[in-house]
N, C-alpha and C positions, 0 to 999 in steps of 0.2 A: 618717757618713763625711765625713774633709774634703774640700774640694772637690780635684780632681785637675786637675792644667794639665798640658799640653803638655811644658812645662818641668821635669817631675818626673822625668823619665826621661832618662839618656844612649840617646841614638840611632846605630842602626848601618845598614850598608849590605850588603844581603842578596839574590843572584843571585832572580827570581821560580821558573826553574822549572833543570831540569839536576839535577846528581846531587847537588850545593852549596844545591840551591834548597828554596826555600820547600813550594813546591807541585809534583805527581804531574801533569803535563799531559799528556790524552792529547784525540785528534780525537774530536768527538762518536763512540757508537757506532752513532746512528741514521742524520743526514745526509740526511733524506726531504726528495724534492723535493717543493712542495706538491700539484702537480698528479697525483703517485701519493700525498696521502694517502685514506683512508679517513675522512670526514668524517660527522657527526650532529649534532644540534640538541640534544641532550643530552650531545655529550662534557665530558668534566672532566676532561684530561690538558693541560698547558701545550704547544706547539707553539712553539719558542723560533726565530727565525731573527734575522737581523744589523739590525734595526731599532731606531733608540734611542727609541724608543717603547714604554710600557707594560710595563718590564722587559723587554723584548724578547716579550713575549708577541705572535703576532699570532693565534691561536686556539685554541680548545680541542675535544681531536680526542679519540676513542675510545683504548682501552687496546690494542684488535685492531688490530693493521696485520700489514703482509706478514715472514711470520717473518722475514727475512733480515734484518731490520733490528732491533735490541737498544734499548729503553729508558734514558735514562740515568737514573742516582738523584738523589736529590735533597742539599743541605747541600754545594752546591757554585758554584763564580763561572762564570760562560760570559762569553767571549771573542770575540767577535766579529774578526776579523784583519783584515779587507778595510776594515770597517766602526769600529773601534775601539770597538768598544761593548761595557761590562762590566756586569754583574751580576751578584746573588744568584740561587740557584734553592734555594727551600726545599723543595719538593717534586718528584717526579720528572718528567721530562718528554722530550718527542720533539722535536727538532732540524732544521733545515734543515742546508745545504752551509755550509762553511768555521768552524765553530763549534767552537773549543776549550774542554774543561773542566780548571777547576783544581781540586782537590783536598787535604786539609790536614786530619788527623784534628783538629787545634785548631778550628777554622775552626765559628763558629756565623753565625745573623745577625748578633749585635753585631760581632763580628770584622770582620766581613765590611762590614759601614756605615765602617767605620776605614779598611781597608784597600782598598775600591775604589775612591774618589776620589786614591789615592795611585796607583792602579794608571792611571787614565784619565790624570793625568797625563804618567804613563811613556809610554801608546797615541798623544800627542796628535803626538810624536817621527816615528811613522810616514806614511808616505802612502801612494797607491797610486804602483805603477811600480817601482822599482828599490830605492826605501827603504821601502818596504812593507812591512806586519806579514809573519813570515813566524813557525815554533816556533822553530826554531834562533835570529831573534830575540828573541823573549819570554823563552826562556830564558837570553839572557846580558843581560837588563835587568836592573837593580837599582832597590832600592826602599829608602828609608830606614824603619827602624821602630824603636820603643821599645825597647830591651835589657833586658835582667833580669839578675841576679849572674852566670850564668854565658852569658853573650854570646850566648845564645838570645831571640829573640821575646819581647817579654813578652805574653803572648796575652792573659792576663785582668788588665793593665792595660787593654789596648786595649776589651776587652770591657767591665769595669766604669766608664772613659772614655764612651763612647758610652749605656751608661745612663743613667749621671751627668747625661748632656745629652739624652737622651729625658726622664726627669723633670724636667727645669726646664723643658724646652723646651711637657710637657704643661702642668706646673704654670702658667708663666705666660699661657699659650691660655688655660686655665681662668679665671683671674681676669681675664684680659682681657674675656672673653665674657660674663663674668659682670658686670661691669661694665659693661658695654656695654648688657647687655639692662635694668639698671637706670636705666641713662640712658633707655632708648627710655621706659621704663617710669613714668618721673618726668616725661618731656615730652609723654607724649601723657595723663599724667591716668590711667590703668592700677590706681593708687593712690590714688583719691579716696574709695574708700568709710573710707580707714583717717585716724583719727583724728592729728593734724598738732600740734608746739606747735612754737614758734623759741625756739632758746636759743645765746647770746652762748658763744662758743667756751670761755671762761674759765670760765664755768658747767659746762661738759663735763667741760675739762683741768684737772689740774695740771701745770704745764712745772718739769721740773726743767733745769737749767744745770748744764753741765761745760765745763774747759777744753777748748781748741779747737786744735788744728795741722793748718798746712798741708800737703799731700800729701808735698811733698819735704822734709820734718821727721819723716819718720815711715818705719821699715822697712820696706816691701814685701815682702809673703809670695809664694814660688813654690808654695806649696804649703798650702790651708787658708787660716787665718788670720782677722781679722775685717772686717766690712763696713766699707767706708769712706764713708761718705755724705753726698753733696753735693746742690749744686744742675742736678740733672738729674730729668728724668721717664720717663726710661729705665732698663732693667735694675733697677725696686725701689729707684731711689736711688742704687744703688753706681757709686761712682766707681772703685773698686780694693780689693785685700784686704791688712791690713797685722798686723802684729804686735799682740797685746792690750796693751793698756797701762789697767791698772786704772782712773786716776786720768782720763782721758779715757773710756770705755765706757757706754756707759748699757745699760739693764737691755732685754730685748726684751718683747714684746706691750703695744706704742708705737704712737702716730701722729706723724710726721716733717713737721712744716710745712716748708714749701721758702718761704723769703721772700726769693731773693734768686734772681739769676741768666738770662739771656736764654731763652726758653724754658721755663723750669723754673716763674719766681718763681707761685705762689699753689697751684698742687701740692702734695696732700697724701699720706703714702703709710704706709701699716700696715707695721709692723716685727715680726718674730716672733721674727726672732733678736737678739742683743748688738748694738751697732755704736758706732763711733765719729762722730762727726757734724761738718761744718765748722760753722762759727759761721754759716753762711747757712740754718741749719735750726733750728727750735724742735721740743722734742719734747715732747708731751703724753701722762699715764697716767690711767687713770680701771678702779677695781676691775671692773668689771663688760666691759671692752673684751676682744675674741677674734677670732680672725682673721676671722670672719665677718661680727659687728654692725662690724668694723674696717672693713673695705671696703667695706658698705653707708655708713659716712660719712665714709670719704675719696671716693668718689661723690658726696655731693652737696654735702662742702666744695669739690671742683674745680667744681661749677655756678657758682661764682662769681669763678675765677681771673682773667676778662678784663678786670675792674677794674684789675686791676695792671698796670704797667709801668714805667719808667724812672725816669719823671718822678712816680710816686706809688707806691713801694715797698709794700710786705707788713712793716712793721715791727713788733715785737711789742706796740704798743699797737692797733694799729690789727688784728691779729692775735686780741686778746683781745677785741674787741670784733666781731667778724664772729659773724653769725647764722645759724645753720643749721636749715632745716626739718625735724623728725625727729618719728614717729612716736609717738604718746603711749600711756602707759596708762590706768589709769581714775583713777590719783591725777597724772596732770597733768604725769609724770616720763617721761623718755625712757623708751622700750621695748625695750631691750636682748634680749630674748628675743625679741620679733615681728621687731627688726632680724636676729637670726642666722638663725630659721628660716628667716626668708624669703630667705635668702642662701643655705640650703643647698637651700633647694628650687630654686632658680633654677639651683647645682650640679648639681643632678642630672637638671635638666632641659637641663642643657647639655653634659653630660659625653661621651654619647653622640656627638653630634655632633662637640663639640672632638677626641675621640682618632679618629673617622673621619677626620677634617679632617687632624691632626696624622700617621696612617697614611700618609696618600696625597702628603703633601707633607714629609716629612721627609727631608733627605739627597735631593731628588732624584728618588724611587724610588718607586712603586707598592708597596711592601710592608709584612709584616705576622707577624706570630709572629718564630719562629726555637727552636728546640731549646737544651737546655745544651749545654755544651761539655765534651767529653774532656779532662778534668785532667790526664792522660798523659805524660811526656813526650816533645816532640817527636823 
């Protein structure tokens, strides 16, 4: 898929709740004060009240409470009024006082990551006292959102937006971490029993050269498009996404020398996709390189970035000649295959972690799953 921006969609302006509106608001059906619930060391029912803490969880109660009081379902946003506080609830749960639900048979989690930082925006408007959240006001708030051809929501841009950016967002946790633990792993010695040879960068790579333009010489993609890569050690390189232009593009499953630039210059960085490159990057191929042995050596090309700087550039001779320590085999040859496994083992011993990590701090939010979404029309 290409990538999806912001920019891809006309945006319109849409009442939240009302007979025009977006969403079905009605006062919770529960409303339990805490001091009448019925509590247990083993509940597993969410108990949601106006705290912007922990999804608004503040504990978890039994499914038996006192009849009078109704459960609410779950695949819905709570509203906190007094308190301005929004979330998801994926699953079903029980409520304190002043807790509106919104409702939207479109309405999944990903929707829901989209569209509640839009909504907390709207909340921020209110206060307590006289201009205070009240229904009557949430429903004549509006909210900007994405349009589709027929001036409805685009639900499952919004949805597939928000995935778009859960996988990059795991994606590069992943190789952050993964990188990291290599480093610990190279400085404390970790790797000593594995057999070491140095080999002059040039011996690794072959660089191929293509013409070079700068950023505002070149079409800017809203939508897709190919990597533009410069001298940064952020975002994988890319500086921006532009129109393909053959005669400028180098091939992907690359290493991107970064030889130029404040911060950036001695930065190496594995390419998987196309990209077009400024002239402040050299780029290297070698048959045997994969995303995997890739990252184990732009890891320990970057061990030696602090040589550079201003006054003593990264220039391509001095480039061809940088040594890097890499694991051998028994004929004396880098180890391409000891480099990848051990990349993905480190993967998968990290993976775990990374998407707990990435659950809990993504968006904001303490959350986790989310259901498909009813194709339906609104």
């Amino acid at each position: 898929m290409s990538e999806l921006k912001l920019t891809d969609r006309a945006w319109k302006s849409f009442f939240i709740g009302g007979k025009q509106g977006l969403f079905e608001i009605k006062a919770t059906k529960s409303g339990i004060d805490k001091n009448k619930l019925k509590t247990s060391d083993i509940g597993t029912t969410p108990y949601i009240t106006r705290t912007d803490l922990d999804n608004g969880i503040n504990l978890f109660v039994p499914d038996e409470q006192m009849p009078k009081y109704k459960k609410d379902g779950g695949n819905v946003i709570t509203i906190g009024l007094d308190t301005q506080t929004v979330f998801y609830q994926k699953n079903a749960f029980w409520t304190g006082q002043n807790i509106q639900v919104l409702k939207n048979q479109n309405l999944n989690y990903w929707v829901a990551m989209f569209i509640i930082p839009l909504l907390k925006i709207q909340m921020k408007k209110f206060s307590w006292g006289s201009t205070g959240a009240t229904l009557g006001r949430l429903n004549r708030t509006r909210i900007m959102l994405p349009e589709n051809a027929n001036g409805q929501p685009d639900w499952q841009f919004m949805e597939d937006f928000i995935k778009q950016k859960e996988e990059k967002q795991k994606s590069n946790l992943l190789e952050y971490y993964s990188s990291k633990a290599l480093d610990l792993m190279l400085l404390s010695g970790s790797l000593k029993d594995v057999k070491w040879g140095c080999f002059e960068v040039q011996e690794l790579f072959t660089f191929e050269s293509k013409p070079s333009k700068g950023l505002n010489h070149l079409e800017k993609c809203t939508s897709g498009g190919t990597n533009y890569v410069g001298a940064t050690n952020r975002n994988n390189g890319v500086l921006d996404y532009v129109t393909d232009n053959p005669k400028l593009t180098y091939r992907g499953n690359a290493i991107a020398f970064i030889r130029n630039g404040e911060g950036a210059m001695g930065y190496s960085i594995y390419k998987a996709e196309d990209f077009i490159a400024t002239q402040d990057v050299s780029v290297g191929y070698n048959e045997n390189l994969n995303k995997y042995n890739g990252l184990f050596i732009t890891t320990v090309a970057d061990q030696i970035r602090g040589k550079y700087n201003f006054g003593y550039k990264r220039n391509q001779h001095r480039l061809n000649k940088e040594k890097l320590s890499l694991p051998v085999n028994s004929e004396g040859q880098p180890d391409w295959q000891f480099m990848e496994n051990f990349m993905k083992q480190i993967e998968q011993d990290k993976i775990s972690v990374v998407l707990n990590y990435y659950k809990k701090s993504f968006n904001n939010n303490n959350l986790c799953g989310g259901g498909g979404r009813d194709t339906s029309t609104a």
